[in-house]
C-alpha positions in Angstrom: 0.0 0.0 0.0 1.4 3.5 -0.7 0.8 6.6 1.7 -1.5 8.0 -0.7 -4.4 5.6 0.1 -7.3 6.5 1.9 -7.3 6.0 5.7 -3.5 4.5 6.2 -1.1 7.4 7.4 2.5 7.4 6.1 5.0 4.6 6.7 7.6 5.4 10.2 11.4 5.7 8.5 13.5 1.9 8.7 15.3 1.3 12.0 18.4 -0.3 12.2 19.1 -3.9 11.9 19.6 -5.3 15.8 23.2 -6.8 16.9 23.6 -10.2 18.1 26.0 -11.3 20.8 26.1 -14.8 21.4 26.5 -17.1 24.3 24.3 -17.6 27.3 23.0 -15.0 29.1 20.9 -14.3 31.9 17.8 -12.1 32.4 17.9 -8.5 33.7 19.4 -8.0 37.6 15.8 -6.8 38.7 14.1 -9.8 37.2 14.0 -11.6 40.2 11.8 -8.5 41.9 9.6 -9.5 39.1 9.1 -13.1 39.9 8.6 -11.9 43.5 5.9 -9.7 42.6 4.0 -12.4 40.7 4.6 -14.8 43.0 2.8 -12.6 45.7 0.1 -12.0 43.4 -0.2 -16.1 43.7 -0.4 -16.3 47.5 -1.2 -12.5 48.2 -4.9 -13.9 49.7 -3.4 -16.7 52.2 -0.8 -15.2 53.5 -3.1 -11.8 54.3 -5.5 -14.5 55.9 -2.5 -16.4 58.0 -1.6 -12.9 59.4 -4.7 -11.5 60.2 -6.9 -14.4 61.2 -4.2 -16.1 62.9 -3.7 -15.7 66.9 -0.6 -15.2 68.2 3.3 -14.4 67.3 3.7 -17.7 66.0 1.5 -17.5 62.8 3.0 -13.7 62.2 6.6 -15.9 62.0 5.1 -18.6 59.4 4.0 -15.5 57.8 7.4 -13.9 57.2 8.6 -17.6 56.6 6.8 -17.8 53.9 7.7 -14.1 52.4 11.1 -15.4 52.9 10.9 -18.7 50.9 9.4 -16.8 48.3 12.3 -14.3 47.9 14.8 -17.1 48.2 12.8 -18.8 45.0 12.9 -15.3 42.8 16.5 -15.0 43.5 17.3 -18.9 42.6 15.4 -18.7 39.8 17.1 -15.6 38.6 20.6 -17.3 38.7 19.6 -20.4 36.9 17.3 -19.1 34.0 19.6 -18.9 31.1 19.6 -18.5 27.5 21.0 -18.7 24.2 20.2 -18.0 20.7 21.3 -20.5 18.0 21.3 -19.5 14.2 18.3 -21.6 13.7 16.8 -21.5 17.5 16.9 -20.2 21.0 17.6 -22.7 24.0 16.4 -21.7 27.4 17.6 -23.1 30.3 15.8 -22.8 33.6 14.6 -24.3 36.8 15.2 -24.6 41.0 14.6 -28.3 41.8 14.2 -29.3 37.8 16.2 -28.8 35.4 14.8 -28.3 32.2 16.4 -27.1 28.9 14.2 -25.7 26.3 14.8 -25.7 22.5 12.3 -23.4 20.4 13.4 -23.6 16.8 12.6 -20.0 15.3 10.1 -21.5 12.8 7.7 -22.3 16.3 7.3 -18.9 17.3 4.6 -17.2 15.7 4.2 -14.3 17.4 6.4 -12.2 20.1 4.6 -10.6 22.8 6.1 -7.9 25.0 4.7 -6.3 27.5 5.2 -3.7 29.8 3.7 -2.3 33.4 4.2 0.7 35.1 6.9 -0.8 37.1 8.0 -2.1 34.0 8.2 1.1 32.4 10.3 2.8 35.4 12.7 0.3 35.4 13.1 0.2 31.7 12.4 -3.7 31.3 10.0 -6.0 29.9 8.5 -9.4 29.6 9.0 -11.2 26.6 6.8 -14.3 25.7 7.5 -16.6 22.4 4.3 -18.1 21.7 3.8 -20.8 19.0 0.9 -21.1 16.5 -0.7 -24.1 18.2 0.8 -24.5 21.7 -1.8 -23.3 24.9 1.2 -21.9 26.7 4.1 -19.6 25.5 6.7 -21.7 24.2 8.7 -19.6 25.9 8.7 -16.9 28.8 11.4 -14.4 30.0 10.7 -12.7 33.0 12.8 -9.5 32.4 14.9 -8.2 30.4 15.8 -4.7 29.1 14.2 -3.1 27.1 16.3 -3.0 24.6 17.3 -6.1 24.8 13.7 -7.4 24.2 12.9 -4.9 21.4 16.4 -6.7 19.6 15.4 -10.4 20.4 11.8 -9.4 19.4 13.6 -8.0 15.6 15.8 -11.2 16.0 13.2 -13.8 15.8 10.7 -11.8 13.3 14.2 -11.5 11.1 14.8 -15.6 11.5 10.8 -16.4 10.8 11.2 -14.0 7.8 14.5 -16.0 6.0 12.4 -18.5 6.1 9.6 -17.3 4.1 6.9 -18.2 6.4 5.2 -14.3 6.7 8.0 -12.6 4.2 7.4 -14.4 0.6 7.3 -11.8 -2.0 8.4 -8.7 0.2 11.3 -7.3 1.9 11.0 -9.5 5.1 12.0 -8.2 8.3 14.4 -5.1 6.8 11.6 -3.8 5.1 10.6 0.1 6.8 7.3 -0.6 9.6 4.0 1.1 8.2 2.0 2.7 10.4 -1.8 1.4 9.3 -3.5 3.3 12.2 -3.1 5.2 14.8 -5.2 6.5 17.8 -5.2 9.7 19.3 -6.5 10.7 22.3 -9.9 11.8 21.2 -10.2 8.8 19.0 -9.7 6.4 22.8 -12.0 8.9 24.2 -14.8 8.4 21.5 -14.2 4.4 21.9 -15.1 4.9 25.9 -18.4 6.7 25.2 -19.9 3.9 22.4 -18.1 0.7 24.5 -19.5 -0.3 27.5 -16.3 -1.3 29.3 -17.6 0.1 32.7 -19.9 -2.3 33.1 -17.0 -5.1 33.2 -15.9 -3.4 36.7 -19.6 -3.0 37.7 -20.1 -7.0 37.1 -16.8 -7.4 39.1 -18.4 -5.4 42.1 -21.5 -7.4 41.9 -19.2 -10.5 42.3 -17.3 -9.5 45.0 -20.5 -8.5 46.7 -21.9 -12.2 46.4 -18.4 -13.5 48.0 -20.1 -11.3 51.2 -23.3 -13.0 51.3 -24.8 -10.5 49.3 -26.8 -10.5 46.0 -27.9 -7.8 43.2 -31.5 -8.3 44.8 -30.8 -7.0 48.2 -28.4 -4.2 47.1 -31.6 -3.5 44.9 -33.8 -3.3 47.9 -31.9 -1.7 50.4 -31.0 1.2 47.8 -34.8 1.8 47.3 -35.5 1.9 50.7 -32.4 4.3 51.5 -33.7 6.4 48.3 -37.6 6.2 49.4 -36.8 7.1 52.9 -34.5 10.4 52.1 -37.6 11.0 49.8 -40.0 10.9 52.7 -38.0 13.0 55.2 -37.7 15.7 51.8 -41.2 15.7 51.8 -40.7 15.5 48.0 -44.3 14.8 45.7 -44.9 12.7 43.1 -43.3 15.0 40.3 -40.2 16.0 42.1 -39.9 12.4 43.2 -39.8 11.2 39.3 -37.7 14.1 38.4 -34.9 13.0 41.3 -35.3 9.2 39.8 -34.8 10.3 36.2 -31.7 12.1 37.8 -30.5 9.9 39.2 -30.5 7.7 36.5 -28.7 9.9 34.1 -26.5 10.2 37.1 -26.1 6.8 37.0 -25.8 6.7 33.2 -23.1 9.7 33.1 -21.1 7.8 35.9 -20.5 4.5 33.6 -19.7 5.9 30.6 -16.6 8.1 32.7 -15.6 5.1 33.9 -16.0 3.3 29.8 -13.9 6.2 29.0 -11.4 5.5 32.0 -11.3 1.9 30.9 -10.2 2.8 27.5 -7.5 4.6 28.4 -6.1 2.6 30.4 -6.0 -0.3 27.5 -5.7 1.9 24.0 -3.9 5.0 25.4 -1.6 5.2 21.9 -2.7 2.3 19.9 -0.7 2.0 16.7 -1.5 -0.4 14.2 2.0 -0.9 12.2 3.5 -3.4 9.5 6.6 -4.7 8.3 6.9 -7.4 5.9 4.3 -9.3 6.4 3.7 -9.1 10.0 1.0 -6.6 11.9 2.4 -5.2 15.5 0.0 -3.3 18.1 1.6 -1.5 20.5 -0.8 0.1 23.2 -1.7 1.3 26.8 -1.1 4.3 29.3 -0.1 2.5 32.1 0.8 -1.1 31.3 2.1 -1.3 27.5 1.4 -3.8 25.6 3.0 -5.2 22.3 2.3 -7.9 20.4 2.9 -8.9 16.8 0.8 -11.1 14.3 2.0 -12.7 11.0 -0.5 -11.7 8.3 -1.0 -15.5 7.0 -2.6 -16.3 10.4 -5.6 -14.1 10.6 -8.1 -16.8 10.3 -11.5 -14.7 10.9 -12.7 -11.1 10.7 -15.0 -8.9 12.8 -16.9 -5.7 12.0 -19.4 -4.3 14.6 -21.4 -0.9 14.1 -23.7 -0.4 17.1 -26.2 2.5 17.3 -23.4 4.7 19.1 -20.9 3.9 16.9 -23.4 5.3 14.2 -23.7 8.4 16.3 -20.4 9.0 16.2 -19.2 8.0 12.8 -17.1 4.8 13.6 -16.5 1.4 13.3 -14.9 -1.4 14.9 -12.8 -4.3 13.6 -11.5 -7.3 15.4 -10.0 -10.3 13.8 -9.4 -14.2 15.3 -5.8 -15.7 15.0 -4.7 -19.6 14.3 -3.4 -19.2 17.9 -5.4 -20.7 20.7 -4.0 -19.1 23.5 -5.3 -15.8 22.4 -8.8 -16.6 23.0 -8.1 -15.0 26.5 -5.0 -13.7 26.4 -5.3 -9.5 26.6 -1.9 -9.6 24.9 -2.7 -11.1 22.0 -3.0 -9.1 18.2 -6.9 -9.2 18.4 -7.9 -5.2 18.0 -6.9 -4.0 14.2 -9.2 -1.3 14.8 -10.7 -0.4 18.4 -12.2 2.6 16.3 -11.8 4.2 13.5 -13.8 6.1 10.7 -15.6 3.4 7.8 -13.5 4.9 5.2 -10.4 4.0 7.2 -11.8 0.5 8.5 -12.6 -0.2 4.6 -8.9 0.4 3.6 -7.2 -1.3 5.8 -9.6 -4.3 5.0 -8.9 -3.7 1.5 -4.6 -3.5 2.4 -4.5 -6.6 4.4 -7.2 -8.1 1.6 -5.8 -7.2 -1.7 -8.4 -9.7 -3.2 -11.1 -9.0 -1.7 -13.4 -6.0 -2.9 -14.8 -4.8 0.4 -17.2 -3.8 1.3 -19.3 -6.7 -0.6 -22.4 -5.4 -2.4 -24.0 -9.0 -3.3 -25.8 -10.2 -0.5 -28.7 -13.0 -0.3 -31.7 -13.0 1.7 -32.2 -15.7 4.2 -35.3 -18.1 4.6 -38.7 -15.8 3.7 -39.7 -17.2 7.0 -36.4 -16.5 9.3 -38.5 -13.7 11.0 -40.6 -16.4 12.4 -37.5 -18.5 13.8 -36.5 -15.3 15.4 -39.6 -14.7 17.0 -41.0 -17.9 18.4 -38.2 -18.4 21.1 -38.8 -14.6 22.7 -42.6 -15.3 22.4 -42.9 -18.4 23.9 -40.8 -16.9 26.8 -42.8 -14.0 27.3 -45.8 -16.5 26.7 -44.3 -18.1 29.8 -43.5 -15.5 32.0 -46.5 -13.6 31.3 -48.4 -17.2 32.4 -46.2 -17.2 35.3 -46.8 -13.7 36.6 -50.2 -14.0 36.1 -51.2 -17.1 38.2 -49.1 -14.9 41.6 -49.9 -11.7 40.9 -53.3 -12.0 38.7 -54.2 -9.6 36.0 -51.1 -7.3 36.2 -49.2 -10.1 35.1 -50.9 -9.6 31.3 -49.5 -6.5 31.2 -46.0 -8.5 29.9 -47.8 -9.4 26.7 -47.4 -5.5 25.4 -43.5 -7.2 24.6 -45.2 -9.8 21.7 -45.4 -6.9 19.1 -42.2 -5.6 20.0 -40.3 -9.3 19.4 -42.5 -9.3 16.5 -41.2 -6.0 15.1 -37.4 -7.0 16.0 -37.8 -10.6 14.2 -39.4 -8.7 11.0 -36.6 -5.9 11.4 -33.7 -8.2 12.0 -34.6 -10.4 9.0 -34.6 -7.4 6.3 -31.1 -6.5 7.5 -29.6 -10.3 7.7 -28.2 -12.2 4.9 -25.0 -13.8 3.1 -22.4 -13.7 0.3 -19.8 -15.5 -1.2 -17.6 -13.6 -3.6 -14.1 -12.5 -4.2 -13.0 -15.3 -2.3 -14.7 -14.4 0.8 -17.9 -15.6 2.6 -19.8 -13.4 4.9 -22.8 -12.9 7.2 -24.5 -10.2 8.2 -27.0 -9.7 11.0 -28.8 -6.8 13.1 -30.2 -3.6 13.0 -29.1 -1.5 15.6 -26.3 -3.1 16.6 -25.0 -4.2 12.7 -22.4 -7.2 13.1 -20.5 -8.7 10.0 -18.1 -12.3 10.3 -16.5 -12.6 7.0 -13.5 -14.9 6.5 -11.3 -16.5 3.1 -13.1 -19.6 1.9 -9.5 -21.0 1.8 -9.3 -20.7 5.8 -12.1 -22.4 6.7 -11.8 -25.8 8.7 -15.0 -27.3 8.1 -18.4 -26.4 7.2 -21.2 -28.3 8.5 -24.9 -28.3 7.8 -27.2 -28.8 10.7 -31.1 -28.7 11.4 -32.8 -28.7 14.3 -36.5 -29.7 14.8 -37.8 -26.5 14.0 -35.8 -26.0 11.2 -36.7 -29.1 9.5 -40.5 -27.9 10.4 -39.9 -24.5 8.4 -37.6 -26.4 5.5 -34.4 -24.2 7.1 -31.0 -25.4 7.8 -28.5 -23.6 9.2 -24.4 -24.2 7.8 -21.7 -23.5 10.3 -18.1 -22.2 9.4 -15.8 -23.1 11.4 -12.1 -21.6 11.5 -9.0 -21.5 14.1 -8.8 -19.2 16.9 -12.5 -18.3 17.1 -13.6 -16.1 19.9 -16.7 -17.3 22.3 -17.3 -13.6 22.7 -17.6 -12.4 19.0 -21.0 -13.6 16.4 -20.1 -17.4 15.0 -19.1 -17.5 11.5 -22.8 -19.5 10.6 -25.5 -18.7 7.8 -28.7 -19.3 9.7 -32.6 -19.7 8.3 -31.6 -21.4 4.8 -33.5 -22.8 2.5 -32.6 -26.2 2.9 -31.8 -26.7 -1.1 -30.0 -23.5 -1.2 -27.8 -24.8 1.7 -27.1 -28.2 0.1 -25.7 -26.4 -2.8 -23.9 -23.3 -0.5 -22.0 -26.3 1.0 -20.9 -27.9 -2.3 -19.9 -24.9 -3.5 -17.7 -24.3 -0.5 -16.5 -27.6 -0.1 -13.6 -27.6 -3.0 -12.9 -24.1 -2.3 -11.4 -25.0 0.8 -8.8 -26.6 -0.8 -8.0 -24.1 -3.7 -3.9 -22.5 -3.6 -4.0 -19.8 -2.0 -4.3 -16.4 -3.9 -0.4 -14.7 -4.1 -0.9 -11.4 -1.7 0.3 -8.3 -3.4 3.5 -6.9 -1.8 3.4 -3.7 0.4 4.7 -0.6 -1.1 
């Protein structure tokens, strides 16, 4: 891509090649701090509970004991970690009671993840983890080095994976200049607080430390209406003052969450930047704790594209991708964010850079089952049905009043089947699916792993099936790659079509500028 396409800023200016000293070495003099720290993290909780529940000296002095032992295992394991890099791999040594020696050929690592705390930062160190394309664990884990060493090994190993053509074929490898695809500035992380709704993570947090106490949402609930209608009382407030405090309170409320979504963001994109060399995508973000991590292009496996109402609002899109790495799935330091948030224009291009033949955004897209609407309407029905039943054997005829939500599911089902449907061109097959919160799962037909075709009672009822595309490193959080509501013909023949395509050569990428 040159710097004259839409959406992708200029390219950074080349760096210069890293220097390699050989032999074995040993991790930074403050590593073992490090390994003290996140060995306290580990038994933080019972050794707090054997000095404060505990009567007398005696459990204070296990206490310190055990402080002590875990000291005495940071500093042993700093003086026996050791390693070495080989021409074609690096060998770690390491280990208090057993010995182990590790040998990671350079073709294993996949990706190498650096990352970086506050504590990090001020001592000018960081973690380095070599992670593989199918292992669960890092291949390998360093537990600190400098900085600069780390930035050289990290150069080192994408140099070695690049001779051997497994994310260089056809460009300059690992000398070629890093492009910067996107960047975030600070009003960009602040416009991805306000439409996410990362605030509520902490609030779901608080709610589950509150259950540890014997405490559930329900009673919180309660007591905070009694607290609120009390202080109403003693205001002598009427009926309109008391809605106008509730509505208050509740954009209050509202107000409060997205400061803290904003917070949030911060904390975690605070200077995102989207970069390539060669063939391989780095991400480098975070305000407190930085985080780097690096992705071979060749790997992305799955795409993402969300557009909710807010991001509407506000012009912006969001794009995620899924890696053939498993450990990734929950791994915050994995290469899974191409674009937090960014303008469509600028989400388009760089789907159109890192998918030369791909003409996105697709224009050909089929309609699903002429009866899908019903398939999403029966199950919130026959719930409402239910509850509705429910309410109204306690509580009588107010329970009816939960029937007003049957035209509502009915205008979401009708509303969610115009928008849905499918494609399969340029090499790509894709779903689409909502209104107000719009969702696309696209991937390469050459990518996926399987495709199955299933149908469920009610689908062989309606003449529906549904085919499911399955790819590596899918996320449980994100949409599954599945075309839903088919006509059962039509999805016979979708599957035959895709089956061969599976195994078709892959397309040759075009070679950055």
């Amino acid at each position: 891509m040159t710097p004259s396409e839409p959406g992708l800023p200029p390219s950074e200016p080349p760096r210069a090649a890293p220097a390699v000293s050989g032999g074995d070495r040993r991790l930074h003099p403050l590593s073992w701090l490090f390994v003290l720290i996140q060995q306290l993290k580990q038994f933080a909780l019972p050794l707090l509970v054997l000095l404060f529940t505990g009567r007398g000296n005696a459990w204070e002095l296990w206490g310190l004991v055990g402080a002590g032992m875990l000291v005495s295992y940071s500093l042993l394991t700093y003086f026996t970690y050791r390693f070495r890099i080989e021409d074609d791999a690096i060998v770690i040594r390491s280990g208090v009671m057993q010995r182990t020696v590790r040998n990671i050929p350079f073709e294993r690592i996949h990706n190498v993840a650096l990352h970086q705390t506050l504590l990090h930062r001020l001592a000018g160190v960081a973690e380095v983890r070599l992670e593989s394309a199918g292992g669960v664990k890092p291949e390998g884990e360093m537990r600190v080095l400098s900085l600069a060493d780390a930035q050289i090994l990290e150069e080192l190993v994408r140099g070695h994976v690049a001779g051997t053509g497994d994310d260089s074929a056809g460009d300059h490898g690992a000398t070629a200049p890093p492009r910067i695809l996107l960047q975030l500035p600070m009003a960009e992380v602040v416009r991805l607080g306000l439409i996410s709704n990362r605030g509520m993570i902490v609030v779901a947090a608080a709610f589950g430390l509150l259950a540890q106490t014997g405490e559930t949402f329900g009673d919180l609930m309660e007591a905070s209406a009694r607290l609120l209608v009390g202080w109403a009382k003693e205001q002598h407030l009427d009926g309109a003052a008391t809605v106008i405090g509730a509505i208050g309170l509740f954009v209050a409320a509202v107000l409060a969450m997205r400061i803290l979504s904003v917070a949030l963001a911060l904390l975690q994109f605070h200077g995102f930047t989207l970069s390539e060399s060669g063939r391989r995508l780095s991400a480098e973000r975070g305000l407190l704790t930085r985080l780097r991590a690096s992705l071979p292009r060749h790997r992305i496996q799955a795409w993402s594209l969300r557009e909710t109402l807010l991001h509407r609002w506000f012009g912006r899109q969001s794009l995620r991708v899924d890696s053939a790495n498993p450990q990734t799935g929950g791994d915050d330091r994995a290469l899974r964010d191409l674009a937090p948030v960014a303008p469509p224009d600028t989400v388009n291009a760089l789907i159109h850079h890192l998918l030369p033949g791909a003409s996105w955004p697709l224009r050909q897209w089929h309609r699903l089952h002429p009866r899908a609407w019903r398939r999403q309407f029966t199950l919130p029905a026959l719930l409402t049905l239910a509850g509705s039943a429910g309410l109204a054997w306690k509580e009588g005829l107010p329970g009816l009043w939960l029937l007003l939500l049957l035209p509502v599911w009915l205008l979401r089902a009708r509303v969610w089947a115009r928008h849905a449907g499918y494609t399969l061109e340029s090499g790509l097959v894709a779903v689409r699916e909502g209104w107000l919160d719009r969702r696309w799962r696209f991937a390469e037909v050459r990518k996926l792993q399987a495709v199955k075709l299933s149908r469920s009672p009610l689908d062989r009822w309606q003449g529906m099936a549904t085919l499911w595309l399955d790819t590596a490193g899918a996320s449980p959080f994100d949409m599954p790659l599945r075309i839903r509501y088919l006509p059962v013909n039509e999805a016979l023949a979708l599957r035959d079509r895709l089956a061969p395509a599976m195994e078709a050569p892959a397309t040759p990428a075009r070679t950055p500028a």
